[in-house]
C-alpha positions as CSV (number, residue, x, y, z in Angstrom):
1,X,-15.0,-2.6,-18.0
2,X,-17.2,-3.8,-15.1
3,X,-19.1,-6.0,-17.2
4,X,-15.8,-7.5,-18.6
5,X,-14.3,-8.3,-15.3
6,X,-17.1,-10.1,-14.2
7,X,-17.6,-12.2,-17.0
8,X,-13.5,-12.9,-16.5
9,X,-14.7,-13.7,-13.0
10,X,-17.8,-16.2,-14.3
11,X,-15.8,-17.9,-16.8
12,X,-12.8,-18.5,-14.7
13,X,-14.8,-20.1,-12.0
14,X,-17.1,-22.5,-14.7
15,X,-13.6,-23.9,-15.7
16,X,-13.7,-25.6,-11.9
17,X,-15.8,-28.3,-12.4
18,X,-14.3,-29.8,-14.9
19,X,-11.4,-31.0,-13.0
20,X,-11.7,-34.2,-11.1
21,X,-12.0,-35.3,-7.5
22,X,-8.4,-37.0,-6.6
23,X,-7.0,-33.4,-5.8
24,X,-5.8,-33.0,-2.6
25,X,-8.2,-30.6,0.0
26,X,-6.7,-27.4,0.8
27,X,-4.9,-27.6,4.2
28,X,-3.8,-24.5,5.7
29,X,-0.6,-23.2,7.2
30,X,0.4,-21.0,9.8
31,X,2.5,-17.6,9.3
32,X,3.4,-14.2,9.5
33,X,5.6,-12.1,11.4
34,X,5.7,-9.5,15.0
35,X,7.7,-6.5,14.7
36,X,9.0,-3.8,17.8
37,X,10.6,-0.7,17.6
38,X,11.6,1.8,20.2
39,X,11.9,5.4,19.1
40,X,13.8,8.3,20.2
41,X,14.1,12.2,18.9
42,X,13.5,16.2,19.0
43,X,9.7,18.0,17.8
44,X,8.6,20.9,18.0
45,X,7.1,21.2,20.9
46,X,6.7,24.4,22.6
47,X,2.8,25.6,23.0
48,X,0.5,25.4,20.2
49,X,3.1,23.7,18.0
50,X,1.9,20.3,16.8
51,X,4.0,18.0,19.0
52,X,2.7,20.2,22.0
53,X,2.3,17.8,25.1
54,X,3.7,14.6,23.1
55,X,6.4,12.7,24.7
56,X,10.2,12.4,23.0
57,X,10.6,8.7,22.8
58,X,8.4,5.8,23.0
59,X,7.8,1.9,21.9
60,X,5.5,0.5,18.7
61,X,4.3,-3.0,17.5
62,X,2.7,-4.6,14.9
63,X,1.8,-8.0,14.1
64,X,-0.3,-10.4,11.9
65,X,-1.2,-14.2,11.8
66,X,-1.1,-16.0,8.2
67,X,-4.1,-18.5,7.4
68,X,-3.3,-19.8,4.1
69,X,-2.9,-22.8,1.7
70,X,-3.9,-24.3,-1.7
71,X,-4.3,-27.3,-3.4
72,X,-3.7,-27.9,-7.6
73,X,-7.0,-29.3,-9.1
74,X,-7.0,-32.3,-11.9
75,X,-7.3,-29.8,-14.8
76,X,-4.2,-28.2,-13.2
77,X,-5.8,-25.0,-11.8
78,X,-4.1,-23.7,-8.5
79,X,-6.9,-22.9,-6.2
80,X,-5.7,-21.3,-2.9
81,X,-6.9,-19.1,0.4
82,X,-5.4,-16.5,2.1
83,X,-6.7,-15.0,5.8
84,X,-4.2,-12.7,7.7
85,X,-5.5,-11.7,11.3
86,X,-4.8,-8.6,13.2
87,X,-2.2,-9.3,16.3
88,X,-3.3,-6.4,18.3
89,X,-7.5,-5.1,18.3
90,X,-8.0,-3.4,15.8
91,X,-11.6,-2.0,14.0
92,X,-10.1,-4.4,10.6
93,X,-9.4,-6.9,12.9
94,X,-9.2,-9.6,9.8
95,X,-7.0,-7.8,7.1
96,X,-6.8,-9.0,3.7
97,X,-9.2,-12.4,3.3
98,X,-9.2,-13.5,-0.2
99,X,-9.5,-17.0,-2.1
100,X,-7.6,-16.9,-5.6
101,X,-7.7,-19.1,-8.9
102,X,-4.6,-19.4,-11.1
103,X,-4.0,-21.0,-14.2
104,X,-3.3,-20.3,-18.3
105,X,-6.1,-17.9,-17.8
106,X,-4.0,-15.9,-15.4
107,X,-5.0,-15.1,-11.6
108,X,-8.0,-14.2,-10.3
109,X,-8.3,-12.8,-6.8
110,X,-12.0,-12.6,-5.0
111,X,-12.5,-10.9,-1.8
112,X,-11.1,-8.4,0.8
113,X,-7.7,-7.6,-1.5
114,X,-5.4,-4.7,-2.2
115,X,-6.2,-3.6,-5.8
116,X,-3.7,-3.9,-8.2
117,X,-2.1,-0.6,-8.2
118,X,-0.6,-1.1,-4.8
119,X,0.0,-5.1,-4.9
120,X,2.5,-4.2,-8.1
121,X,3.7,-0.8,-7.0
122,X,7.6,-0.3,-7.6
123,X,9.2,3.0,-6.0
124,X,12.0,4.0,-3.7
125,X,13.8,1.1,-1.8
126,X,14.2,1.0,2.6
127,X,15.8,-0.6,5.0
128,X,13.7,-0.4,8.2
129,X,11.0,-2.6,8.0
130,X,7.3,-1.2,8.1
131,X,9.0,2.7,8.0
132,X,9.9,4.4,4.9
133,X,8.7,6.7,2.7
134,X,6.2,5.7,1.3
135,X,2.5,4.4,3.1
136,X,4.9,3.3,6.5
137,X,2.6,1.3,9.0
138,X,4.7,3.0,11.7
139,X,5.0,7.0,11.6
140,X,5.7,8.9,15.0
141,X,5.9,12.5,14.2
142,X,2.5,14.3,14.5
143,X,1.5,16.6,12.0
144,X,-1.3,18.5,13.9
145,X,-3.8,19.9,11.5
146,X,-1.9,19.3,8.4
147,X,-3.2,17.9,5.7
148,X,-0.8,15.5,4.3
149,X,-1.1,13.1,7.4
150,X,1.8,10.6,5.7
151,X,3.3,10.4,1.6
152,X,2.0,7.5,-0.2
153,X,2.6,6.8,-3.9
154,X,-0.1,3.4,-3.7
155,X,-2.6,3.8,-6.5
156,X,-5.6,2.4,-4.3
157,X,-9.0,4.6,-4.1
158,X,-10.3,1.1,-2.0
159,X,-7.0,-0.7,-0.1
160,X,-8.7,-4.6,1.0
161,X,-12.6,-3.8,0.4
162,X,-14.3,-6.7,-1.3
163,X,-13.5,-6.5,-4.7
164,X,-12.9,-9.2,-8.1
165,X,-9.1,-8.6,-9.0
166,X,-8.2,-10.3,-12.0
167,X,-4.4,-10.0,-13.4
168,X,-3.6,-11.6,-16.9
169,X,-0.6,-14.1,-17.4
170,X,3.0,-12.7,-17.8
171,X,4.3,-12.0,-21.2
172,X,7.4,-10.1,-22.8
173,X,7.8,-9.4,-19.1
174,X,4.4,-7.4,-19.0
175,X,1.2,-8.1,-16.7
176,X,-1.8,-6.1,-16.7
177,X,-4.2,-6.3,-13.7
178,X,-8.0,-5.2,-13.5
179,X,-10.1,-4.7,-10.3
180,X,-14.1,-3.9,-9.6
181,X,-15.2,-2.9,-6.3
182,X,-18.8,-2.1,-6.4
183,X,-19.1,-0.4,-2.5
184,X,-16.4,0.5,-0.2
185,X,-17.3,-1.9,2.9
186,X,-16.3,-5.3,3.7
187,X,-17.1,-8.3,5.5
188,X,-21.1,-7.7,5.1
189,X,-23.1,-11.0,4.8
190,X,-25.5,-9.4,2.0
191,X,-24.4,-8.2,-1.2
192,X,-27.3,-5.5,-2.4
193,X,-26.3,-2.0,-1.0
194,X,-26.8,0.9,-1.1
195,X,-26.1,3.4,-3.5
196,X,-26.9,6.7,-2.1
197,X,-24.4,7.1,0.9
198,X,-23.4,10.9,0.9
199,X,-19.8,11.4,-0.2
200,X,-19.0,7.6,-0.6
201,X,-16.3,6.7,-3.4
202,X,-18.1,3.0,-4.8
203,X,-18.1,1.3,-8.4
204,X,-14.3,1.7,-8.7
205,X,-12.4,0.6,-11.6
206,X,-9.1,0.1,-10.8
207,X,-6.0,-0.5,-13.8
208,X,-2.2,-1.4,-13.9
209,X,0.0,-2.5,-15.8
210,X,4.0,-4.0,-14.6
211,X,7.1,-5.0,-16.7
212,X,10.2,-6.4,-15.3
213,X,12.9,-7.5,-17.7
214,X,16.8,-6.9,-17.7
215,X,19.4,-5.3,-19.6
216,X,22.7,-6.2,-19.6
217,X,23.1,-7.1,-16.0
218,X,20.7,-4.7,-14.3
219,X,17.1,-5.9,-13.6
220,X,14.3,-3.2,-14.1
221,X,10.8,-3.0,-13.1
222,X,8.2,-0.3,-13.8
223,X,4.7,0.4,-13.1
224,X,2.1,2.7,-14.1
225,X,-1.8,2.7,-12.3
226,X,-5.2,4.2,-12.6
227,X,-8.3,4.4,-10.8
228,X,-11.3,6.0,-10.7
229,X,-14.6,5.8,-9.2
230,X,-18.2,7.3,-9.0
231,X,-19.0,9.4,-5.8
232,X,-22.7,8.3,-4.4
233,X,-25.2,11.2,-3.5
234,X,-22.6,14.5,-3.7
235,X,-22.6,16.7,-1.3
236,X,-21.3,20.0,-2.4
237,X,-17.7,19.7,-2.8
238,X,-17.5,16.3,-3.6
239,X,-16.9,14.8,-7.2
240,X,-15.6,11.4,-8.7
241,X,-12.4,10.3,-7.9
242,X,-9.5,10.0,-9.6
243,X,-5.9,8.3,-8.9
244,X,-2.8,7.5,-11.0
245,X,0.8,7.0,-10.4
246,X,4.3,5.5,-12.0
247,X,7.2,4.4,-11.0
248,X,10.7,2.3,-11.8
249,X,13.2,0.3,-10.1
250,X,16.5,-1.1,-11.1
251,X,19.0,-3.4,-9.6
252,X,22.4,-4.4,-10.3
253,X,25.4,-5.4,-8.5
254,X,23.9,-5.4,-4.9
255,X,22.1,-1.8,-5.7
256,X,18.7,-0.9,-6.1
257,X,17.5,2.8,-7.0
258,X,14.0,3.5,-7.4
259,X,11.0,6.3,-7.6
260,X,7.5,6.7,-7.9
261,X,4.5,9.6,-8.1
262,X,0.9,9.5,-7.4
263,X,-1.7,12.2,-8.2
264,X,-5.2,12.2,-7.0
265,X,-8.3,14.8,-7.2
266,X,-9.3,13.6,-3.7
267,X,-12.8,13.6,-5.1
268,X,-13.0,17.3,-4.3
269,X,-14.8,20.4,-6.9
270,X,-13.4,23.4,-6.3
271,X,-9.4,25.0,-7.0
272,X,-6.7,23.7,-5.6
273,X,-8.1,20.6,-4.1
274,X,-5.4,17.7,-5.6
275,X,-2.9,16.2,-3.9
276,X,0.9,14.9,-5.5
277,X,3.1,12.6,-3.6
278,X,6.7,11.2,-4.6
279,X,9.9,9.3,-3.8
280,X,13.1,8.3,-4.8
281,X,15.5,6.1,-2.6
282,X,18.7,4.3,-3.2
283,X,19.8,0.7,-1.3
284,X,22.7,-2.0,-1.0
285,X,22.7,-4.8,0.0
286,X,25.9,-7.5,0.7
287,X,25.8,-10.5,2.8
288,X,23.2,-10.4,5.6
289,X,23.3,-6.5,5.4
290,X,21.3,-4.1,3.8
291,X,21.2,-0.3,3.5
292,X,19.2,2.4,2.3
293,X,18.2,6.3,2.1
294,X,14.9,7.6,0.8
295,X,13.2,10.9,0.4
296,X,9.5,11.3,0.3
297,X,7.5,14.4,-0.2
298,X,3.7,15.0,-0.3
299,X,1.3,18.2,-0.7
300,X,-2.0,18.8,-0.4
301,X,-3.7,21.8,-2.7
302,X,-5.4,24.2,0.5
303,X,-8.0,25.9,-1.8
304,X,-9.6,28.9,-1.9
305,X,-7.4,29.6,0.9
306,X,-3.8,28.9,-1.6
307,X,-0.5,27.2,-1.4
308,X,-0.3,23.9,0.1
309,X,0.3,21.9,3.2
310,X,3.5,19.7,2.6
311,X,6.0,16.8,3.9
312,X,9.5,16.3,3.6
313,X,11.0,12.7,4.7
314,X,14.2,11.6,4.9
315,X,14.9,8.4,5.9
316,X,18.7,6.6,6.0
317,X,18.5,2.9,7.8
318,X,20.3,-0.3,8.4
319,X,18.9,-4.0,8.3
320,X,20.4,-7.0,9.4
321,X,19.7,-10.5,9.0
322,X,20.6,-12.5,13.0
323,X,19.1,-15.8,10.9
324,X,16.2,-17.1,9.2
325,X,13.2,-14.9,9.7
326,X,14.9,-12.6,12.2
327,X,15.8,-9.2,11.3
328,X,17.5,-5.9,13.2
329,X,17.0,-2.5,12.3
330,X,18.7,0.9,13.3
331,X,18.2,4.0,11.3
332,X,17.3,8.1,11.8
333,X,14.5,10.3,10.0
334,X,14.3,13.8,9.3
335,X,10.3,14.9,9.0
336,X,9.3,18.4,8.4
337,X,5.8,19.6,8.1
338,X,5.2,22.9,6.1
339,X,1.7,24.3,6.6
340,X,0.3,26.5,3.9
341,X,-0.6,29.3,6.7
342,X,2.7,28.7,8.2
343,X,0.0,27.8,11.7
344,X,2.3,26.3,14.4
345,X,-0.8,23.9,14.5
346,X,0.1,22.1,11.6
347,X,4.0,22.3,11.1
348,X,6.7,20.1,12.6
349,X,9.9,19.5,12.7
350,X,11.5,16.4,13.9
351,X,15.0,14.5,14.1
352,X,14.2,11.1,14.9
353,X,16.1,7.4,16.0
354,X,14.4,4.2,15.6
355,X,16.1,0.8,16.6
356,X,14.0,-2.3,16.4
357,X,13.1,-5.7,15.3
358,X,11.1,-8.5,12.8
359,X,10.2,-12.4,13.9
360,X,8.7,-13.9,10.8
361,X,7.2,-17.5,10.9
């Protein structure tokens, strides 16, 4: 599979120079998008609980800046570049940085990318942008020592490490992406690594495939992902990982339903060391409104010591749309963080409010 996805990469890329010099060089253009939310609720927060010493209400913000552009070659390949940059400092402060080739061959994606089991996933619909159920960017109730941290159905062993994606051209509403990421770093200036960093997850493999199509007057979408990859110098404990997940959408008349499930191994030997995450959610959307409630759950195996840690999330939230590119968001979550020990350390309960806002340029 490695082999073949380079030699995908090789061939794709000798097609370039064939193509004549009148195309046009690619010029870039600015975007992406600031988001703010202030956030208001009840924890548990009495001494030794997980929300011990936390305040009950706060402000978040998030932001990124879009390099890209692309230019269509004389053979008519698209050739394009993407760079998004971090609006706050962060330790990724460049996020994903990829150039891409597209043509009859299909797309090929090389650099720091999401794999393709979380660029195509399809699960439970929100409302409030960057919250949800599923992998938010913003989540505000501690969980202490639990072990779930946040549910996420993304099939991703490798999230934006330098990796060759390629994804084949659409057919009878079917696309089937491949990925190879030989180390788990990015943005290194040498390519020759190595190979015996305890514990580390490297030469992943990553699969999916994604159909949308219709019947009658609902539109439907599905995925299903897989990915594996070899641990480097095992410690005891440790052991390749493995990662798959499915999920479906449909639409029709203004409503979207959806769900998806993810189980991994962690990478862990031992009993009781996987982990199983899932959704399902529900949305409408009329005019410049949208609504949607979600429920997410997540546990994590606790070994030799039994049972699990776990999350429950409920999510209900509204979105409107002020004008082009600006969005307002009010909505409420219900978290609740169940630790296999029942240790207040690691359990939680919160009811929380969230009002907030998206600028996209």
């Amino acid at each position: 599979m490695r082999r073949l996805l380079l030699s995908t990469t090789a061939l794709a890329l000798l097609s370039v120079p064939h193509a004549a010099c009148a195309a046009d060089k690619i010029s870039l253009t600015l975007g992406g998008y600031f988001r703010f939310f202030g956030v208001a609720g009840t924890m548990d927060d009495d001494t030794g609980d997980a929300a011990a010493g936390f305040r009950g209400h706060g402000v978040a913000r998030e932001s990124e800046v879009y390099f890209f552009g692309s230019t269509a070659l004389d053979n008519g390949m698209k050739v394009g570049v993407t760079i998004q940059l971090e609006g706050e400092t962060s330790g990724d402060q460049i996020d994903e940085s990829y150039v891409w080739f597209e043509g009859s061959f299909g797309r090929l994606e090389l650099g720091a990318q999401d794999p393709p089991g979380e660029q195509r996933l399809v699960g439970a619909p929100g409302a409030i942008d960057g919250h949800g159920v599923n992998s938010p960017t913003f989540f505000h109730v501690p969980g202490g020592a639990n072990a779930v941290g946040t549910t996420s159905t993304y099939v991703t062993l490798t999230f934006d490490r330098d990796k060759v994606i390629y994804f084949t051209p659409r057919f009878a509403g079917f696309q089937f992406g491949v990925s190879y990421t030989p180390d788990r770093t990015e943005e290194l200036g040498f390519a020759l690594r190595p190979d015996t960093t305890p514990a580390q997850q490297s030469e992943a493999v990553e699969v999916a495939a994604h159909w949308q199509g219709s019947v009658g007057e609902a539109d439907l979408e599905a995925f299903g992902a897989y990915s594996e990859a070899d641990v480097e110098a095992p410690p005891p404990g440790f052991k390749d990982q493995v990662m798959w997940g499915v999920g479906a959408e449909a639409a029709w008349a203004g409503f979207t339903v959806g769900a998806s499930y993810r189980f991994t191994n962690r990478g862990l030997n031992g009993p009781n060391a996987d982990r199983r995450d899932w959704n399902v959610g529900i949305a409408y959307a009329w005019s410049v409104w949208r609504i949607a409630a979600a429920w997410g759950h997540g546990e994590v195996e606790a070994g030799l010591a039994g049972g699990e840690d776990e999350l429950d999330q409920i999510e209900v939230g509204l979105r409107y749309q002020a004008g082009p590119g600006v969005h307002l968001f009010v909505g409420g979550q219900h978290v609740d963080y169940d630790d296999n020990l029942s240790a207040p350390g690691a359990e939680n309960e919160a009811f929380i409010a969230i009002a907030g806002t998206r600028l996209s340029f």
